[in-house]
C-alpha positions as CSV (number, residue, x, y, z in Angstrom):
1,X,35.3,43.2,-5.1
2,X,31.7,43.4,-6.5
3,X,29.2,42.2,-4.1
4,X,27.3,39.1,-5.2
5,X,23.1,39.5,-4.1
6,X,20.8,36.7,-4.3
7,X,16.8,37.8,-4.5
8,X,14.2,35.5,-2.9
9,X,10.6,36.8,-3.6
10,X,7.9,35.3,-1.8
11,X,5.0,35.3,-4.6
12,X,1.5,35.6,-3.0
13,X,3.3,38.3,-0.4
14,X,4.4,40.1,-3.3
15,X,1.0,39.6,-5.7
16,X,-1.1,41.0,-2.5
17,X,1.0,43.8,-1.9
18,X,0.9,45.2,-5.7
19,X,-3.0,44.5,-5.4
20,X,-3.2,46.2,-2.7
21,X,-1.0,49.2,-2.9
22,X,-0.8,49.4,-6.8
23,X,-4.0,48.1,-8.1
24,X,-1.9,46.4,-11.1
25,X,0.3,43.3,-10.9
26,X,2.0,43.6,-14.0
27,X,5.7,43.6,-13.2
28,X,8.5,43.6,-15.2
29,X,10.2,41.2,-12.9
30,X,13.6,41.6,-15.0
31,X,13.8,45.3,-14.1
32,X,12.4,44.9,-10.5
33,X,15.2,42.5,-10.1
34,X,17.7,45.0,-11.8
35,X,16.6,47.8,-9.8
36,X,16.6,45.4,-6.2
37,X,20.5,44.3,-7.0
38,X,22.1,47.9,-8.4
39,X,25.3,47.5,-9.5
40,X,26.0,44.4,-7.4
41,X,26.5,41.0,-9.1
42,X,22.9,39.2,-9.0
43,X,24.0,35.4,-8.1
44,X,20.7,34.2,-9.1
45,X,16.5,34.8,-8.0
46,X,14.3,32.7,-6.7
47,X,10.6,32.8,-6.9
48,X,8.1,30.9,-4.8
49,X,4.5,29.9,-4.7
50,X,1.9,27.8,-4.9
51,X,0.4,25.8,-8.2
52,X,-3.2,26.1,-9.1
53,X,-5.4,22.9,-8.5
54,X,-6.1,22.6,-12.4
55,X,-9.6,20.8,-11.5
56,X,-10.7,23.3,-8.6
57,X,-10.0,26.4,-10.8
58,X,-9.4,26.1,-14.4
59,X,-9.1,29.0,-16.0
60,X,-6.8,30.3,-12.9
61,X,-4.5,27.7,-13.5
62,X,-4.3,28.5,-16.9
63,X,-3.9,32.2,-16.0
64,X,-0.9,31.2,-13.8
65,X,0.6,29.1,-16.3
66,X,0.8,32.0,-19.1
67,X,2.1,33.7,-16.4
68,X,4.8,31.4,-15.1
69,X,5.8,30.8,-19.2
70,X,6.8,34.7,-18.2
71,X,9.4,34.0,-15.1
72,X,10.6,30.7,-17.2
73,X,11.9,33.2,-19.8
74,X,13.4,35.1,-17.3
75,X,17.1,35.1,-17.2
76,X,18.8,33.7,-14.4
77,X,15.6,33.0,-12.0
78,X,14.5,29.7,-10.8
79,X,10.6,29.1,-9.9
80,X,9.9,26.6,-6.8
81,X,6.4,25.6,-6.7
82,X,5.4,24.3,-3.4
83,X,1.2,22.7,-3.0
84,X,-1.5,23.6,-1.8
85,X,-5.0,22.1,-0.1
86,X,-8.0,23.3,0.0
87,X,-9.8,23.6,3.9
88,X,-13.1,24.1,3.2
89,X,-13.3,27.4,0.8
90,X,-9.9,28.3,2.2
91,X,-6.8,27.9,0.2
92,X,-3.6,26.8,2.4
93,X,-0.6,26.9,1.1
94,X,2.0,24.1,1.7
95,X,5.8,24.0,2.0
96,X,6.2,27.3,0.3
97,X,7.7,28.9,3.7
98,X,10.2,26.3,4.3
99,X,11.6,26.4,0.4
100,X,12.4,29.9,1.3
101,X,14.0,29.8,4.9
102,X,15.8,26.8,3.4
103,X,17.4,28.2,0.3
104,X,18.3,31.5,2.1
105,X,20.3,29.7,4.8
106,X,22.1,26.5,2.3
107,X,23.6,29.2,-0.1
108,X,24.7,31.7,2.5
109,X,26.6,28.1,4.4
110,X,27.6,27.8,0.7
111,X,29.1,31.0,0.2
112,X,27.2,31.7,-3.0
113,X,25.7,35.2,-1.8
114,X,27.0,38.1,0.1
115,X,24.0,39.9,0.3
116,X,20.3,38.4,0.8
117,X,17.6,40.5,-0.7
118,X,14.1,39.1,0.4
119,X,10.8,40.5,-0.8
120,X,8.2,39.6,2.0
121,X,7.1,41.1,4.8
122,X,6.4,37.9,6.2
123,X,7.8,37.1,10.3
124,X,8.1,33.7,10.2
125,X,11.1,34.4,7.7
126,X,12.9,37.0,10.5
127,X,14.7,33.8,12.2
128,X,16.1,32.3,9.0
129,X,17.5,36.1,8.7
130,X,19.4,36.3,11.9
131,X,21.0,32.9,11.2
132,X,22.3,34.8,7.8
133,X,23.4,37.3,9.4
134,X,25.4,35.1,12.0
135,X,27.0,33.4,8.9
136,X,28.2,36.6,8.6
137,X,26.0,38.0,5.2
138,X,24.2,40.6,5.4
139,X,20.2,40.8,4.6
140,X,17.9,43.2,3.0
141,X,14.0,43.1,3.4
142,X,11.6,44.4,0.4
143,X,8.0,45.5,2.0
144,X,5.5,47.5,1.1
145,X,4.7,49.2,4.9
146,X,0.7,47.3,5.0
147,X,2.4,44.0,4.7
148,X,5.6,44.1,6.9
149,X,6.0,42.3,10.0
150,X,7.7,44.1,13.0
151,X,9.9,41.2,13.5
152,X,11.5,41.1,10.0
153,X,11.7,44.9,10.2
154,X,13.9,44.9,13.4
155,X,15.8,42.0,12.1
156,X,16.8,42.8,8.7
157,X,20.2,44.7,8.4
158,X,18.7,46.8,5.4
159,X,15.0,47.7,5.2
160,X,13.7,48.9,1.3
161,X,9.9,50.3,1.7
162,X,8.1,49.8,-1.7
163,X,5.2,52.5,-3.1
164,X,3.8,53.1,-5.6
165,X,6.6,55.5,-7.0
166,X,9.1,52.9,-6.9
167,X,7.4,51.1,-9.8
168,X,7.0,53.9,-12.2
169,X,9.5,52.4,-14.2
170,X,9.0,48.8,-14.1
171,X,5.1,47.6,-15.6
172,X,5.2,45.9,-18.6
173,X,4.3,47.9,-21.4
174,X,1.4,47.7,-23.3
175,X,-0.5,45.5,-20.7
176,X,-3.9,46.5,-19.7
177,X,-4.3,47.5,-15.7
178,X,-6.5,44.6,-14.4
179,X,-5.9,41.4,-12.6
180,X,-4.4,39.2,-15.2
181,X,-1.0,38.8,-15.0
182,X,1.8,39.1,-17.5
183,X,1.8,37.1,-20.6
184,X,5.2,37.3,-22.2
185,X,8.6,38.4,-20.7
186,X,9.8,41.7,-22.6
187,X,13.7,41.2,-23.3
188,X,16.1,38.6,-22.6
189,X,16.9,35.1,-24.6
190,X,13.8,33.5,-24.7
191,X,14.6,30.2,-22.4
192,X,12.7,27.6,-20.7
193,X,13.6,27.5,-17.4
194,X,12.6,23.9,-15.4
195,X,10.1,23.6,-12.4
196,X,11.2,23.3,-9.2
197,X,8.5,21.5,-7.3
198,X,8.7,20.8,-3.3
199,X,12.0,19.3,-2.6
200,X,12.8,15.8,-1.8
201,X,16.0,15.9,-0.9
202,X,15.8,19.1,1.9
203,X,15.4,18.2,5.1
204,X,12.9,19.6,7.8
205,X,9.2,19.6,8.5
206,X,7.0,21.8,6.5
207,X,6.3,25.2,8.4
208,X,3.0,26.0,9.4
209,X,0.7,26.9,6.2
210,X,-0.8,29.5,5.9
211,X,-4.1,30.9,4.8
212,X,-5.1,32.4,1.4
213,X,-8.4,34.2,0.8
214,X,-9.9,32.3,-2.2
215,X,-8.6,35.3,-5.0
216,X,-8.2,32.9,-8.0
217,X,-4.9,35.1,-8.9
218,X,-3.6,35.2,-5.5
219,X,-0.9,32.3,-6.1
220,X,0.2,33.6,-9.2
């Protein structure tokens, strides 16, 4: 029976890690995906970040638009948007941390996974994990070694360390290396995919924001 994956990237983990370790942020996210799930049956990805303040930083949000047009056309992913506030110069993120944790542990109750792929190195997911893996799925955590937390290292039941050989094969071509993200989607039926903005109807708190350095691309 082929196993059924479901990918959950965490956005501005992800963006700061190719930054940081790549210098380039121009994924193919349709091959990253394709290489992530193998074989195995991809259920569906999610992707989650924040939305630009439109009035705070223009031409950022209209970067991150052009670039969200890009996971809209990408087959079988769904974009959650969470918000975000501004403390002083310091960009916070909001509700972004509970979409995740929250999706992850509904579809595994639901049955709609076998296999949890997360890319983050973030801790405060390494919980929601360990209640997956009680459900009886099993998990598998995406890092890049400079962003992974020791708690989601020790909890995940499979542990994928990114470098920068493991992307050889999956920048968009014809993009030129600098801080701008992708403009179109390469392949696939060219679809518009809907928003998903912070939930109504999910229950909980939202989880402690956190902290973004003011990188106008950062919650792209």
């Amino acid at each position: 029976m082929t196993q059924r994956v479901g990918v959950f990237i965490d956005g501005s983990n992800l963006y700061h890690a190719l930054e940081e370790n790549c210098g380039r942020m121009d994924l193919d996210f349709s091959a990253f995906i394709a290489k992530l799930c193998g074989d195995r049956h991809l259920f569906r990805t999610y992707y989650y970040n924040i939305i630009q303040d439109p009035d705070r930083k223009g031409p950022a949000y209209q970067e991150q638009q052009k670039f969200l047009a890009t996971l809209y056309n990408t087959p079988y992913l769904e974009v959650c948007l969470g918000t975000s506030k501004y403390r002083g110069d310091v960009l916070v993120e909001k509700g972004v941390d509970i979409m995740v944790a929250t999706d992850i542990l509904q579809f595994a109750w639901r049955d709609l996974y076998d296999t949890a792929i997360l890319v983050s190195g973030d801790g405060d997911f390494a919980y929601a994990l360990q209640v997956v893996k009680n459900l009886g799925k099993h998990v598998e955590v995406v890092a890049f070694p400079s962003n992974l937390s020791y708690e989601l290292s020790q909890t995940t039941d499979v542990l994928r360390i990114l470098d920068r050989g493991f992307f050889d094969d999956l920048w968009a071509s014809g993009r030129e290396r600098s801080g701008s993200r992708d403009e179109e989607a390469e392949g696939g039926p060219r679809r518009r995919r809907r928003r998903r903005r912070p939930p109504t109807s999910k229950s909980g708190n939202a989880t402690q924001p956190r902290a973004e350095e003011e990188n106008p691309a950062a919650s792209e």
